[in-house]
C-alpha positions in Angstrom: 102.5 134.4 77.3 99.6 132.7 75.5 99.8 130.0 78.5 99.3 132.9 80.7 96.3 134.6 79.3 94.1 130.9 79.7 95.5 130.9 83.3 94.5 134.5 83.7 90.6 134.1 82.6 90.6 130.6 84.3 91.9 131.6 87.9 89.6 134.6 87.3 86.4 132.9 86.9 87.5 130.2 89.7 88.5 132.4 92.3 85.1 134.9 91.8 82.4 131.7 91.3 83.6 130.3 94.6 83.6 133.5 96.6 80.3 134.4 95.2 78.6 130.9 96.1 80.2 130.5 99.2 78.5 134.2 100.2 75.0 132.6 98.2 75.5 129.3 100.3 76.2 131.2 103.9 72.4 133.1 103.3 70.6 130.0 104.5 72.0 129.3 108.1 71.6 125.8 109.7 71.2 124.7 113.7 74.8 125.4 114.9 76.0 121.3 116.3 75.7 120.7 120.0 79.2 120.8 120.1 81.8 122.9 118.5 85.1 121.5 120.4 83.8 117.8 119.4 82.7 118.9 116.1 85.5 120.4 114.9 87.4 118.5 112.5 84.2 117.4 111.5 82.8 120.7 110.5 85.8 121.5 108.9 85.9 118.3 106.3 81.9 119.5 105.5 83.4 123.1 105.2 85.7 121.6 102.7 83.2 119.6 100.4 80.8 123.0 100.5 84.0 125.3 99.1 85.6 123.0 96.6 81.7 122.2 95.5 80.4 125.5 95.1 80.6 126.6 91.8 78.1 123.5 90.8 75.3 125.5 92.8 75.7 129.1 91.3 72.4 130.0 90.0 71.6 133.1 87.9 70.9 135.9 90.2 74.7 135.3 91.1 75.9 136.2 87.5 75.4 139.9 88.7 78.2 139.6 90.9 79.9 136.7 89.3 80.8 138.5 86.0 81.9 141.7 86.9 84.0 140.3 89.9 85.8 137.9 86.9 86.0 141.0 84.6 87.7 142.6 87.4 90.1 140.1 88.3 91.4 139.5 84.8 92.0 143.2 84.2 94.0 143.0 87.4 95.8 140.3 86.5 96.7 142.1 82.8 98.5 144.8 85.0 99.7 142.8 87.8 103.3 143.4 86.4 103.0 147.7 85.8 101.7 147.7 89.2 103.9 145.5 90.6 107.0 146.9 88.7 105.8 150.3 90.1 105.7 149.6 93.4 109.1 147.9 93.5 110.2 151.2 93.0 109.8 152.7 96.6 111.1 150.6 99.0 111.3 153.0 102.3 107.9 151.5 103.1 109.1 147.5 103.1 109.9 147.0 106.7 106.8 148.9 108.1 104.8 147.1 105.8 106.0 143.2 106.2 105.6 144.3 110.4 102.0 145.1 109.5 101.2 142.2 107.7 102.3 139.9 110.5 99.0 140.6 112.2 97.5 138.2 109.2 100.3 135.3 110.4 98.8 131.9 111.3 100.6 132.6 115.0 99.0 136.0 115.3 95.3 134.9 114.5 96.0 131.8 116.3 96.6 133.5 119.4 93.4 135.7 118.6 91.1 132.9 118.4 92.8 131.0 121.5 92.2 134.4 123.1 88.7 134.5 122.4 87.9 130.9 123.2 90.4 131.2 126.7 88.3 134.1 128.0 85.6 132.5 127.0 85.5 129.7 129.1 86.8 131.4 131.8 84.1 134.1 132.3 81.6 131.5 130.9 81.0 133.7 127.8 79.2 131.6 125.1 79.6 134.5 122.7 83.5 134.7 123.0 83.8 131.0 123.5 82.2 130.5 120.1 83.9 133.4 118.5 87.1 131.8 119.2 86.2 128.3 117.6 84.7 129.6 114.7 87.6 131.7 113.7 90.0 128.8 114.3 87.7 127.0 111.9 87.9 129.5 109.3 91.5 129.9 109.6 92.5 126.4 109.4 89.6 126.7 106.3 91.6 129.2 104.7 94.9 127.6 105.3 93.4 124.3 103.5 91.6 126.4 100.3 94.9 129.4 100.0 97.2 125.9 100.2 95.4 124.1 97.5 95.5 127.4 95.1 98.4 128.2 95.5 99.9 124.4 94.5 97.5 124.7 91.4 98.4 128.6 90.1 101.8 128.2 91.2 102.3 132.2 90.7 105.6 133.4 90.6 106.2 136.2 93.1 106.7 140.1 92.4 110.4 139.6 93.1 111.5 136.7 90.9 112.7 138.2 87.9 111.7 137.4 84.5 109.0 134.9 85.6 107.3 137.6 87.9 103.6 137.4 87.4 103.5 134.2 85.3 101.3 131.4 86.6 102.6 127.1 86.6 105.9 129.0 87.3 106.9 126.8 90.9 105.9 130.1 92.5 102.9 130.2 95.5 101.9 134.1 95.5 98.4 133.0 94.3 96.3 133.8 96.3 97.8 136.1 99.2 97.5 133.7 102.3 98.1 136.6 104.7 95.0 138.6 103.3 92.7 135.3 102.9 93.2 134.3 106.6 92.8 137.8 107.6 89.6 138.3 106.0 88.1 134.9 107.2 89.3 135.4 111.1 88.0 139.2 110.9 84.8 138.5 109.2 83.7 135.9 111.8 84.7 138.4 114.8 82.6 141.1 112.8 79.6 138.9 112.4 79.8 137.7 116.1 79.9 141.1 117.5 77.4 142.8 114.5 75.6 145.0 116.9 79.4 146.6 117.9 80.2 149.0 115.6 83.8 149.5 116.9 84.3 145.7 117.1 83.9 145.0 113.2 85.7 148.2 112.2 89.2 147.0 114.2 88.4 143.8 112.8 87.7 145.1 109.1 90.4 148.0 109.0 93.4 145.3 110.4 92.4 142.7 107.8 92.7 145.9 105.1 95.9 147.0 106.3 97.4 143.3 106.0 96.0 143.0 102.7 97.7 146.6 101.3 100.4 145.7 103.2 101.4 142.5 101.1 101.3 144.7 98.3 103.5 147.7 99.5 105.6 144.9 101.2 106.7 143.5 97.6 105.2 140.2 98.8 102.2 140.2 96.7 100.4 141.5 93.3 97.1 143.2 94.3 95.1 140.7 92.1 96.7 138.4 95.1 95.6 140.2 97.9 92.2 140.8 96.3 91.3 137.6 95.7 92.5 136.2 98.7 90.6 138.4 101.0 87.3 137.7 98.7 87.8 133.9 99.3 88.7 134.8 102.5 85.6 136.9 103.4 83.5 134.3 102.0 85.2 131.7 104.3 84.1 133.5 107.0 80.6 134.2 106.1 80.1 130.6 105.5 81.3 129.5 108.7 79.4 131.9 110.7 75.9 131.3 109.1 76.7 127.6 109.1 78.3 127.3 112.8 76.5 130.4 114.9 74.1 129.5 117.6 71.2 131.9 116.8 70.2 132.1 120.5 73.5 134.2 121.5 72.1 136.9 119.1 69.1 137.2 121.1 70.7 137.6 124.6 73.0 140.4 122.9 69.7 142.4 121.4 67.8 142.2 125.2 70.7 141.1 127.6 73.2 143.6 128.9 75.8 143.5 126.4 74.3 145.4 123.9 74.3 148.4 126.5 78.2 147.7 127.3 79.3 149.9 124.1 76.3 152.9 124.9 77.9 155.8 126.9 75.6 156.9 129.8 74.8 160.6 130.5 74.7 162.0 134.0 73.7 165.5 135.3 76.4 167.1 137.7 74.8 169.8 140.1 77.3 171.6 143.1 75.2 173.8 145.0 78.0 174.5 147.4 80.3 175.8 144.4 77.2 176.5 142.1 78.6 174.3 139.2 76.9 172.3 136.8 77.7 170.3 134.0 77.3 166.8 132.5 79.4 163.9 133.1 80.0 161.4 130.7 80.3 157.6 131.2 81.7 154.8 128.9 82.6 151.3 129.8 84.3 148.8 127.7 
C-alpha cells in the first residue's frame, strides 16, 4: 500500500505537469512545414521530444493550474477503488457502454481522419485535407505517450481482483487509451473548425461519452479516463498550434464557409392565395 501512495502523488504530478506544458507550449504557434504528408513521421518524432520534455519548461504562472490539477488527481486516485467497486455494481449498462466507447478505437478515428484527408483531396479542400493529417498525427501521438504510460504505471484494471487499482501490478489501465485518443482526434477537429459551433460540440460531446463510457464499461477508473483525455486534449492542442497553416483561418473568416452553417431568411408573399410567411433556409 505504501508503494502505492508514492506511485499515486508521482503519476499525479507527471500526468498534470505534462498536460499543463503541452497546453503552455501549443500558445506560441510556428509556420505549419510545406508539407504535411512528407513531414509526417518527422513532425511526429519532434512531437515526441516536445511531450516527454515538457515538464523541464513549466514556469510559474503554470503552478495555478499545475497544483490543483495534481491535488485533484491524487484524490481521485485515493477513491479509485470506492468508485470503482461502486460501479461494478450495475452492470445493465456494460454492453451499451463498451459499444459507445468504440467510437474512441484506433480503427474508428482512423477511418475519421482518412475520411477527412480523402474528401479532402478530392474536393481540393485544404481545411479538411489538413484536418485529416493532423488528427492522424495526434492519434499515432497519443498511441506513442498512452503506450509508454501505461508500460511505466502498469495499473491493474477495475476487474482484477485483489490487485484492482494498484500500480507496477503487470496491469495497462493507466491512462485510458480510448479517452486519450478521443480527446486528441476531437480537439484538433474542434480547433480546425473553431468558427462551427456544431462541429466542436459533436466532436467534444463523443470524446465525453467515450471517456464516461470506459468507466460505466468497468474498463477503466475515472482517474484513467481523466487523465487520459487531459493528456489527450493537450496532444491535440499542441499539434494544432504547432502544424496549422494560419492562412486557412483567414479564408474561413472572409471566404464562404463561414456562411455555410448561417441559416438564411426569405419573405414568402402569395397574392393569388393572400399568404405570407417566412421561409427558412439551412445548408450543411
Amino acid at each position: 500500500m505504501r508503494r502505492n501512495r508514492r506511485s499515486r502523488c508521482l503519476f499525479g504530478m507527471i500526468i498534470f505537469a505534462v498536460t499543463t506544458a503541452l497546453t503552455a507550449v501549443a500558445q506560441t504557434p510556428t509556420p505549419s512545414p510545406s508539407s504535411l504528408e512528407k513531414d509526417f513521421f518527422k513532425n511526429i518524432l519532434q512531437d515526441q521530444k516536445a511531450i516527454w520534455t515538457a515538464p523541464l519548461h513549466i514556469q510559474r504562472a503554470d503552478t495555478k493550474w499545475v497544483l490543483p490539477g495534481s491535488i485533484g488527481l491524487m484524490a481521485l486516485f485515493t477513491t479509485d477503488r470506492i468508485t470503482g467497486d461502486e460501479i461494478a455494481e450495475f452492470d445493465r449498462q456494460v454492453g451499451a457502454s463498451r459499444a459507445v466507447s468504440q467510437a474512441g478505437a484506433v480503427y474508428s478515428l482512423s477511418a475519421v481522419a482518412a475520411s477527412f484527408y480523402l474528401v479532402g483531396r478530392k474536393k481540393n479542400d485544404a481545411h479538411a485535407k489538413e484536418t485529416g493529417l493532423l488528427s492522424a498525427e495526434a492519434l499515432v501521438d497519443s498511441l506513442i505517450v498512452g503506450g509508454a504510460l501505461k508500460g511505466i504505471t502498469q495499473r491493474a484494471r477495475p476487474m482484477t481482483g485483489i490487485e484492482r487499482s494498484e500500480f507496477f501490478e503487470g496491469g495497462n489501465s493507466f491512462p485510458s487509451g480510448h479517452s486519450t485518443q478521443a480527446w486528441a482526434v476531437a480537439t484538433v477537429i474542434a480547433s480546425e473548425y473553431h468558427n462551427r459551433r456544431s462541429v466542436q460540440v459533436a466532436a467534444f460531446a463523443t470524446a465525453t461519452a467515450v471517456s464516461f463510457a470506459r468507466f460505466t464499461g468497468h474498463k477503466h477508473y475515472l482517474s484513467d479516463v481523466i487523465a487520459g483525455s487531459a493528456l489527450g486534449y493537450g496532444i491535440g492542442k499542441y499539434v494544432y498550434h504547432k502544424r496549422h497553416n494560419q492562412l486557412l483561418d483567414a479564408s474561413d473568416d472572409d471566404g464562404p464557409v463561414s456562411k455555410l452553417w448561417r441559416p438564411a431568411i426569405t419573405p414568402e408573399i402569395d397574392r393569388r392565395t393572400r399568404q405570407y410567411g417566412v421561409g427558412l433556409t439551412w445548408s450543411f
